[in-house]
Structure formats: structure tokens, C-alpha cells
C-alpha positions as CSV (number, residue, x, y, z in Angstrom):
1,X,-69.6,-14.2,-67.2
2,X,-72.6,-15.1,-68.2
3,X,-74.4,-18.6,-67.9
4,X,-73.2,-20.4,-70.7
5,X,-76.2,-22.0,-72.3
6,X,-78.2,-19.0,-72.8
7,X,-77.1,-18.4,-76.2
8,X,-78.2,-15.4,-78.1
9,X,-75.7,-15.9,-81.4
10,X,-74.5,-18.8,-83.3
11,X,-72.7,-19.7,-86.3
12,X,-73.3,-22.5,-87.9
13,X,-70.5,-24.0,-90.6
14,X,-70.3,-20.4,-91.9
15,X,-68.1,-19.5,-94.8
16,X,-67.4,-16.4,-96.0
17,X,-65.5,-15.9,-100.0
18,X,-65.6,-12.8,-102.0
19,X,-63.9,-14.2,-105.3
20,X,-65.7,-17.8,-104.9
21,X,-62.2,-19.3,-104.3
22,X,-60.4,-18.2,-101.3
23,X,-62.2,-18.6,-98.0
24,X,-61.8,-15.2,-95.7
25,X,-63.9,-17.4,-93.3
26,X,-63.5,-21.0,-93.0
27,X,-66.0,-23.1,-91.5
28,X,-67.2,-20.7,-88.3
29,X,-68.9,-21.9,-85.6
30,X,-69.5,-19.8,-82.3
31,X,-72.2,-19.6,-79.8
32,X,-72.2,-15.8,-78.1
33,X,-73.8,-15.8,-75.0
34,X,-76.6,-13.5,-73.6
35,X,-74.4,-10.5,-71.8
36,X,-71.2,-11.4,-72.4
37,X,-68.3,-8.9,-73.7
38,X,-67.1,-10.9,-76.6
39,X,-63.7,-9.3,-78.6
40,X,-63.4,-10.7,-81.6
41,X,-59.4,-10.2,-82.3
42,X,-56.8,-10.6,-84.6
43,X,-54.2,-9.0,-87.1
44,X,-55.8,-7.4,-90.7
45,X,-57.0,-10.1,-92.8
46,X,-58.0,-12.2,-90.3
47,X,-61.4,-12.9,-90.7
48,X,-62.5,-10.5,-87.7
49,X,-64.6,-7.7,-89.0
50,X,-65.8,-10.0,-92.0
51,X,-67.3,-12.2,-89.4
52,X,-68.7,-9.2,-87.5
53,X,-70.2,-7.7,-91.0
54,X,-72.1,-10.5,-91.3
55,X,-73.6,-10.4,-88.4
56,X,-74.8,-6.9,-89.1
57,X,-76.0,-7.7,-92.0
58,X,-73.6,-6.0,-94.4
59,X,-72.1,-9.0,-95.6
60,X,-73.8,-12.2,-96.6
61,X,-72.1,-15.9,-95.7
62,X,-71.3,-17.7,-98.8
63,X,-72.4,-21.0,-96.8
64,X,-73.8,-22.1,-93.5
65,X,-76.1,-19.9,-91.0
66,X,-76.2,-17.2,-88.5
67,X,-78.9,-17.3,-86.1
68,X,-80.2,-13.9,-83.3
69,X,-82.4,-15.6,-81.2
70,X,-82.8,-19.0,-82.9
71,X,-83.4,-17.0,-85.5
72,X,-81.8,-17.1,-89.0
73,X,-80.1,-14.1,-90.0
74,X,-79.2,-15.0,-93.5
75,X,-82.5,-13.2,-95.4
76,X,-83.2,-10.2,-92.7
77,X,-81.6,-6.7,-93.7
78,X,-79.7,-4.8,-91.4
79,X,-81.9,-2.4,-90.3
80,X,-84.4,-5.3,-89.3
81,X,-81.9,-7.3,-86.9
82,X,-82.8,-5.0,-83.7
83,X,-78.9,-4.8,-83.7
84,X,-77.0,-1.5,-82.4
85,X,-73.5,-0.4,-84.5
86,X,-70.7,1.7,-83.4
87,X,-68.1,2.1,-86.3
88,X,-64.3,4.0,-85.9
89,X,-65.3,6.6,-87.9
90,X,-68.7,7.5,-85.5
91,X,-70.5,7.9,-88.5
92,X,-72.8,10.6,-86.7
93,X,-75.0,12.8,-88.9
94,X,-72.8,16.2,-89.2
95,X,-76.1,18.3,-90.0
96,X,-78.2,16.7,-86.4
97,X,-77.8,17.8,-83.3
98,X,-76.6,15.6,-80.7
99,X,-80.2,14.9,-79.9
100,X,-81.1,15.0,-83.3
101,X,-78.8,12.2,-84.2
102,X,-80.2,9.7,-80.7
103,X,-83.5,10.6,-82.4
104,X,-82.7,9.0,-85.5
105,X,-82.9,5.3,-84.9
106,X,-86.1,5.6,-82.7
107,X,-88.0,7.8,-85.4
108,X,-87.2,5.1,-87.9
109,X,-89.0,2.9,-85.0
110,X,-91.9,5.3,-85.1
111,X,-91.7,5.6,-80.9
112,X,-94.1,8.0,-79.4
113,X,-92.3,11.1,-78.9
114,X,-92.5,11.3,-75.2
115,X,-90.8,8.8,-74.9
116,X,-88.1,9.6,-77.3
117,X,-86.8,12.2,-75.7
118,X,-87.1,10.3,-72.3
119,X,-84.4,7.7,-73.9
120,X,-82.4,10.5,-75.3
121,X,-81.9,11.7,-71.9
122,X,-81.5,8.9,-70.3
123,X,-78.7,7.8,-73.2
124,X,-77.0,10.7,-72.6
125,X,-76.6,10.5,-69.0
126,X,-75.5,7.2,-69.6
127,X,-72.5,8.6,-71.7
128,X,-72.0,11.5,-69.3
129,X,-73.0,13.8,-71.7
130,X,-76.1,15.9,-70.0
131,X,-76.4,19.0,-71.3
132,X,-74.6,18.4,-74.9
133,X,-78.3,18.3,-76.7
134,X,-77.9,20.9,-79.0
135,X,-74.1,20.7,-80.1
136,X,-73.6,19.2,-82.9
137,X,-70.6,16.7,-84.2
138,X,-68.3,19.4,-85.1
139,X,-68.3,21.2,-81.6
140,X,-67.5,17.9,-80.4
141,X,-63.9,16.7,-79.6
142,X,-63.4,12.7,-80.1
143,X,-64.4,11.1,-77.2
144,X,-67.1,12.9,-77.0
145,X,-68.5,11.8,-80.7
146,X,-67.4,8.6,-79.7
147,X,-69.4,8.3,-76.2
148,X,-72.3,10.0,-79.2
149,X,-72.0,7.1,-81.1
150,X,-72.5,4.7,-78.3
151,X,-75.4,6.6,-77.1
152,X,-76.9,5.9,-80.3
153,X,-76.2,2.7,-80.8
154,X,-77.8,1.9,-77.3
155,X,-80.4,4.4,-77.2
156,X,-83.2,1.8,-78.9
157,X,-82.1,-0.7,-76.3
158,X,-81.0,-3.6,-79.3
159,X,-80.5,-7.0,-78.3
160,X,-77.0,-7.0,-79.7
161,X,-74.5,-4.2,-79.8
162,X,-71.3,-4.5,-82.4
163,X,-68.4,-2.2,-82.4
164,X,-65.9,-2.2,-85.0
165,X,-62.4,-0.7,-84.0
166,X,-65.1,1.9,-82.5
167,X,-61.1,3.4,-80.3
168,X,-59.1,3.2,-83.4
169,X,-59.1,7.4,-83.6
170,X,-57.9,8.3,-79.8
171,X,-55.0,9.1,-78.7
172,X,-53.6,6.3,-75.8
173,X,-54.8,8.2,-72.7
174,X,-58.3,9.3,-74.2
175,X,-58.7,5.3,-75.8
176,X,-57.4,4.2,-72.2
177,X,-60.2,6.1,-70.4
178,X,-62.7,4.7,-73.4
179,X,-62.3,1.1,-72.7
180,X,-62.8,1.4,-69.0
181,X,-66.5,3.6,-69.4
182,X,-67.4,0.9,-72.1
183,X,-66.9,-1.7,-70.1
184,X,-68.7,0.1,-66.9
185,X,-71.6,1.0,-69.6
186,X,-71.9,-2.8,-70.8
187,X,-71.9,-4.3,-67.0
188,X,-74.8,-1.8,-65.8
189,X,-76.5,-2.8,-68.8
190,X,-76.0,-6.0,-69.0
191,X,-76.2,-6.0,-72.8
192,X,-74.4,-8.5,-75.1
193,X,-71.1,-6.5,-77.0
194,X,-69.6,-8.1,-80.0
195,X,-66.5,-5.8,-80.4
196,X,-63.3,-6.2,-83.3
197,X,-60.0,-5.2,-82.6
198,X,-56.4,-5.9,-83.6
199,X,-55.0,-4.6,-80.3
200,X,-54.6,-6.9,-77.5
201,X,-54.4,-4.6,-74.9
202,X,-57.6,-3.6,-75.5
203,X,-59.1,-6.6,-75.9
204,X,-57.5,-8.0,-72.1
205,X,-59.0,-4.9,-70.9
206,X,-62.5,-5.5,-71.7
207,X,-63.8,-9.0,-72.7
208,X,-65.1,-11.6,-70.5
209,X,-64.4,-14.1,-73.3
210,X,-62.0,-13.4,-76.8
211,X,-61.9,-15.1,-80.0
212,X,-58.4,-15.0,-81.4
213,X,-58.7,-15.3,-85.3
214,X,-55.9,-15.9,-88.0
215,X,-56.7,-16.9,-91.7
216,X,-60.4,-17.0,-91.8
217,X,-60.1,-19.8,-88.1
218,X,-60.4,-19.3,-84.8
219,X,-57.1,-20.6,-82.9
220,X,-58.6,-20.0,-79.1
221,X,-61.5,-18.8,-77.7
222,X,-61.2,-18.3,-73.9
223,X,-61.3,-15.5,-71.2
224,X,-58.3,-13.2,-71.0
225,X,-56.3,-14.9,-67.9
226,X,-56.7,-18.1,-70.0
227,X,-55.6,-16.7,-73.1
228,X,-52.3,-15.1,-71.8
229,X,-51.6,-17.9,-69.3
230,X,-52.3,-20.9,-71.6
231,X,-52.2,-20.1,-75.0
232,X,-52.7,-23.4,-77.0
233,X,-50.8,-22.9,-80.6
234,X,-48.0,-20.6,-81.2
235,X,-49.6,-17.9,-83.2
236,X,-52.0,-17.1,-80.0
237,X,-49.2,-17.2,-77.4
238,X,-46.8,-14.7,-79.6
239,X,-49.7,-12.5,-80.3
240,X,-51.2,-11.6,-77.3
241,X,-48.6,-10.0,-74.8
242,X,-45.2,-10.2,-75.2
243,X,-43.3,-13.5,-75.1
244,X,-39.8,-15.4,-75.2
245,X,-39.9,-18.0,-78.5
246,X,-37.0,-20.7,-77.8
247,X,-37.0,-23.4,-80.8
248,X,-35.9,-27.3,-80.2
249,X,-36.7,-30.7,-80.6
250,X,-38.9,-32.8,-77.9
251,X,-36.2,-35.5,-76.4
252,X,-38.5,-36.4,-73.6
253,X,-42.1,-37.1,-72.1
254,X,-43.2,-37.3,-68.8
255,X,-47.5,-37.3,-68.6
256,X,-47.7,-33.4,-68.8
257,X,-44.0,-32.8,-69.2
258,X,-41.3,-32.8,-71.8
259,X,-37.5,-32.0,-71.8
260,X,-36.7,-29.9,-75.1
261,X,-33.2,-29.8,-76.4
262,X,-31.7,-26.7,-77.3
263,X,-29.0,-25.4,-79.4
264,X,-25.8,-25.4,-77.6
265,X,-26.4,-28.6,-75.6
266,X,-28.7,-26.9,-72.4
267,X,-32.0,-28.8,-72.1
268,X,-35.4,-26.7,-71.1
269,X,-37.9,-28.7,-69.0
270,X,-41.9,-27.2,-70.1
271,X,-45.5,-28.7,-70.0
272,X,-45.7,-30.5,-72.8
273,X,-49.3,-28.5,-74.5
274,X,-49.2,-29.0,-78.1
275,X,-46.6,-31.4,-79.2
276,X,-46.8,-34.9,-80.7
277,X,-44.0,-36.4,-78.6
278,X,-40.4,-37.1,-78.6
279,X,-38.4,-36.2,-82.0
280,X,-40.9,-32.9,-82.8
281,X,-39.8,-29.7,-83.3
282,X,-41.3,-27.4,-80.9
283,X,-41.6,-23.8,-80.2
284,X,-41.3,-22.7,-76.1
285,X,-43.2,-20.2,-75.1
286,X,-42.4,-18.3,-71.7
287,X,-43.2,-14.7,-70.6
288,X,-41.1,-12.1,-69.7
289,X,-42.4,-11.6,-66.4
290,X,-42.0,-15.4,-65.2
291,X,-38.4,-15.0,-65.4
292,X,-36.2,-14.6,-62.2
293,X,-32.7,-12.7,-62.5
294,X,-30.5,-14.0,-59.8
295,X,-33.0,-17.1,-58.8
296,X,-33.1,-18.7,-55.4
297,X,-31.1,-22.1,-55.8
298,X,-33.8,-24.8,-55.9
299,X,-36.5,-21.9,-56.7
300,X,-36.6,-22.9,-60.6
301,X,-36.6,-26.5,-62.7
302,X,-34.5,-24.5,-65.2
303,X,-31.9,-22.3,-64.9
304,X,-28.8,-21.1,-66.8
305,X,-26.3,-18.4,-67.6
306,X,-27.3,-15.3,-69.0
307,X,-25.1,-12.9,-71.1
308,X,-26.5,-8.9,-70.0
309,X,-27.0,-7.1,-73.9
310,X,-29.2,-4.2,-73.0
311,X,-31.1,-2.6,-70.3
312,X,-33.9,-0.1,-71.2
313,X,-36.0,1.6,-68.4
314,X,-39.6,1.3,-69.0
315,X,-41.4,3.6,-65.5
316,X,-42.7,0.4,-63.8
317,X,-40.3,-2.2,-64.8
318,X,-37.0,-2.1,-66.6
319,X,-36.7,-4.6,-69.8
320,X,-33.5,-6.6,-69.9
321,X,-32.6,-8.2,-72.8
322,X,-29.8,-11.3,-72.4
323,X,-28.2,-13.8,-74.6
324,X,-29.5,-17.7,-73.0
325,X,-30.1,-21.1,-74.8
326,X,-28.9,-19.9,-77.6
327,X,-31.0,-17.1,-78.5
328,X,-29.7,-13.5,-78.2
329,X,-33.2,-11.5,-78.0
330,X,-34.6,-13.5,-74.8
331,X,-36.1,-10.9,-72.6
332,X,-36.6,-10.7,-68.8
333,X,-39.1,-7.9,-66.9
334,X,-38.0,-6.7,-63.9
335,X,-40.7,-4.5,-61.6
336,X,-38.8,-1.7,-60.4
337,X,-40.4,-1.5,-57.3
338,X,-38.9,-4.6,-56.2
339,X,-35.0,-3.3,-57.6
340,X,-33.6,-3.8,-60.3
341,X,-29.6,-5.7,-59.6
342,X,-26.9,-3.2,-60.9
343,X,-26.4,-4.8,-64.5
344,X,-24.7,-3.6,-67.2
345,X,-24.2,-5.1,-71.0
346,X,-21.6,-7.8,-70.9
347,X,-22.3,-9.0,-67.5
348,X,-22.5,-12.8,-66.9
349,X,-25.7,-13.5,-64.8
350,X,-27.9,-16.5,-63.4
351,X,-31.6,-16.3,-65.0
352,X,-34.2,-19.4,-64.1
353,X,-37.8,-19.7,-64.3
354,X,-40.2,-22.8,-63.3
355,X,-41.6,-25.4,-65.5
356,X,-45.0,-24.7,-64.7
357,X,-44.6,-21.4,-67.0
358,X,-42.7,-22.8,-69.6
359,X,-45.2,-24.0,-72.4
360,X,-43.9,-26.5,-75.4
361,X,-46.3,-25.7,-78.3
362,X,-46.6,-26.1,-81.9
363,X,-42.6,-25.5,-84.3
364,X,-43.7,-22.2,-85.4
């Protein structure tokens, strides 16, 4: 990660309307910092790629200021930002050439030709696409227009690349492959990606830091281990990766930890993140993967019976899904490689998991 106070971006009390009334962004502020991968992520509507348009210049905040540079933002057209833009759709110019398309944005820049096609080769080596000069979009499958696209984007060396849903077209294996080259192409470079996505996969994969948005806010902005491992509201913790919800009420608090009451009488001890005290409602969050079938005695602060309702194997871990605390679709991960205990639906079995992973948050 990058050091921190070299910041390259910032919003400033930035709002965003397009009917004067409702707020698609509300009141953005966010430093980007020199080098970093920063995802911007979240569900449709979410403020994401209206946030990332107006730093490219397509749309224009309704209030407050975006600065590149110390710079502000708000008066400079697109084209004058020094800002590199890889869209889903590659946008690449069908009648160009490969080359022909690289040349584009450093004609516009009225670069010496020499040293034109010196970046063009050097863009496309980048991309590992040597030799592909001449072809032209069409003879092209889609990675390879993609990879294209990011050559271009790069090829006039911008302070600031954004990519919007730039993997949204590939198949799984191809996108797969995609994230880890981007991310390879952004370390050696060492140039500051601003990247929108609704998949959080994707977004683990690559970003040193994420912003998770929902209605026009950002609800956490962290790196990826943080994200996953302390998520600070609800809607963050059920969004990225998958995740047990168990509703009750706060009876207890203890510094950092709380007792929550469930239905049918069991109590759940959890760190107590984002709940006013005793008498709230709260929302439990707790992974899959933290869950122990058949748990050591004295290995976990909570443990209960478990009622068996479905097995489905998944290749690298099998996904059990029991009836516990009340709720009927809690659901354990089991790694195969460590075997999986002979289960089958309607079996009675012990399931525990620690405190420590157990996260009281916001009634959601």
C-alpha cells in the first residue's frame, strides 16, 4: 500500500442529483492515494460508477469539489484530465488497427512519432500482445480487446487510470486470468487504478483498499482482510462473502463483548461492534468458514445442537446447511481436504464457533 498522505484524488462534500431532488451521491468525501488499487464497489444504484464518472469528467457534481493533484476538476473536460479509461464495452475503434487504436490518444497529444511507436511497443509487450499490430478488433477474441483496451488506456502514461466493470464481458476463467495480469500490470507500474465493480470476488482479488457504497454513502472503506474480517454495519458484512445472519436482542455488555439472546432461549456470546447496548436488536454476523462441526469441548465460547438439512459438494469444501438458534438456513464450510464427518439430513450434531468471530452489528 501506498504511503498514505500522498494523495493524488479527493472529494470534497461532493453531491451528485440528476432530478435536483434525490441525491445519487450524498456528501462524498475520499482521499485516493498515489499508487493504490482502489475498487470502488457495490450493488446497481449505488453510487459507484456515478462517483467514478465524475471523476472522468463525464458527469458534473451538483455540489462540493473534486481535486487531481490539488487541482480542481470541476471546470476541466475530460480529455484534459491526463486520465486513462477502460470501459466493459472496450470501446476500441473497429476501423484501426491495433496499433492504430494505441496511436490514437498520443496523436491527439501531438507526440513525435518516434516515439509513438516506441510506446505502442512497449504497451503491447506490456499486455502480452507483440506481434498483434496489424489485427484489428474483429480478429480479436475478448481478452485480447480487453488487454487492447488497457494498453490504450496506459499507453500515454496518465496519472490516473479508471476502469468501469472493464471484466463484465468474460467468461469466469478468462475474467479469472484478467484480474490477476491487471493487478501484476498495476504493481510494475505502479500507477493509481480507480476500478467499479458489483462483484466482490473481484474486488478481494485486486484492491489494496475498497470502498463499499450503498445509497449514494460509503459504509466502509478498508483493505480486503479488513473488510471480510471486520465488517462494521450489516449491509457490508452480508455483502461481501458469504455469511450466517442470526437476529436478537443485546441482554449483556462486557467492554468489547455482549451476550445476545436468541429465539428459543440459547444465548450467542459476540464482540459487541455496532450496538448501542443492552435491550437493542442486533443482527450476528459469523462466517461460514469459522464454524467447527463436531468442536473440541472447551475449543469454542458457543456451541449448540445442530439439526443436518442438506449437504452439497462444492470440489474444495462441502456446504452443510443445519437448523441452530433458531434459524434453519445457518450454513457451515467444511474443507474437504481435512474430511468431511459422514452426515446425512436429519442428523443431530454439535456445531461451535469462538467469540472472537462472532460480530454483533447493526438489527438489519
Amino acid at each position: 500500500m501506498p504511503q498514505s498522505n500522498d494523495v493524488i484524488v479527493r472529494f470534497t462534500n461532493v453531491q451528485k442529483s440528476y432530478d435536483g431532488e434525490t441525491l445519487v451521491i450524498r456528501n462524498l468525501n475520499l482521499d485516493i492515494v498515489r499508487g493504490e488499487f482502489l475498487t470502488l464497489l457495490g450493488p446497481s444504484g449505488s453510487g459507484k460508477t456515478t462517483s467514478l464518472m465524475m471523476l472522468a469528467g463525464f458527469e458534473t457534481p451538483s455540489h462540493g469539489v473534486i481535486t487531481l493533484d490539488g487541482k480542481p476538476l470541476n471546470r476541466v473536460p475530460p480529455e484534459k484530465r491526463d486520465i486513462g479509461m477502460v470501459f466493459q464495452n472496450y470501446a476500441l475503434f473497429p476501423h484501426m488497427t491495433v496499433a492504430e487504436n494505441l496511436a490514437f490518444p498520443l496523436t491527439v497529444r501531438r507526440m513525435p512519432k518516434a516515439d509513438i511507436e516506441a510506446r505502442i511497443r512497449r504497451a503491447l509487450d506490456m499486455v502480452k500482445l507483440t506481434g498483434f499490430s496489424n489485427r484489428r478488433p474483429s480478429q480479436l477474441s475478448g481478452g485480447q480487446q480487453q488487454r487492447v483496451a488497457l494498453a490504450r488506456a496506459l499507453v500515454f502514461e496518465p496519472k490516473l487510470v479508471l476502469m468501469d466493470e472493464p471484466l463484465g464481458a468474460l467468461d469466469k476463467q478468462l475474467r479469472e486470468q484478467m484480474q490477476i495480469e491487471i493487478k501484476h500490470i498495476h504493481e510494475n507500474l505502479g500507477v493509481t487504478v480507480v476500478y467499479v465493480t458489483h462483484d466482490q470476488s473481484e474486488a478481494l482479488t485486486m484492491s489494496d483498499r475498497i470502498a463499499v457504497f450503498s445509497d449514494g454513502v460509503i459504509q466502509q472503506l478498508a483493505a480486503p482482510s479488513e473488510l471480510y474480517e471486520k465488517p462494521s454495519n450489516s449491509f457490508v458484512a452480508q455483502f461481501i462473502g458469504e455469511n450466517n445472519r442470526l437476529r436478537g436482542k443485546v441482554v449483556h455488555m462486557n467492554g468489547v463483548g455482549c451476550k445476545v439472546a436468541m429465539d428459543g432461549g440459547v444465548t450467542v456470546e459476540a464482540l459487541a461492534v455496532n450496538v448501542p447496548g443492552v435491550g437493542a436488536d442486533t443482527t450476528i454476523s459469523l462466517r461460514p468458514e469459522r464454524v467447527k462441526i463436531n468442536p473440541p469441548k472447551g475449543s469454542c465460547s458457543n456451541q449448540f445442537n445442530a439439526r443436518v438439512e442438506e449437504l452439497i459438494y462444492l470440489g474444495d469444501h462441502t456446504r452443510v446447511r443445519v437448523a441452530v438458534c433458531g434459524h434453519p438456513d445457518f450454513v457451515v464450510k467444511v474443507p474437504n481436504g481435512e474430511g468431511v464427518p459422514r452426515l446425512t439430513p436429519g442428523d443431530e450434531i454439535p456445531v461451535g464457533w469462538k467469540k472472537e468471530d462472532c460480530h454483533a452489528l447493526d438489527a438489519f
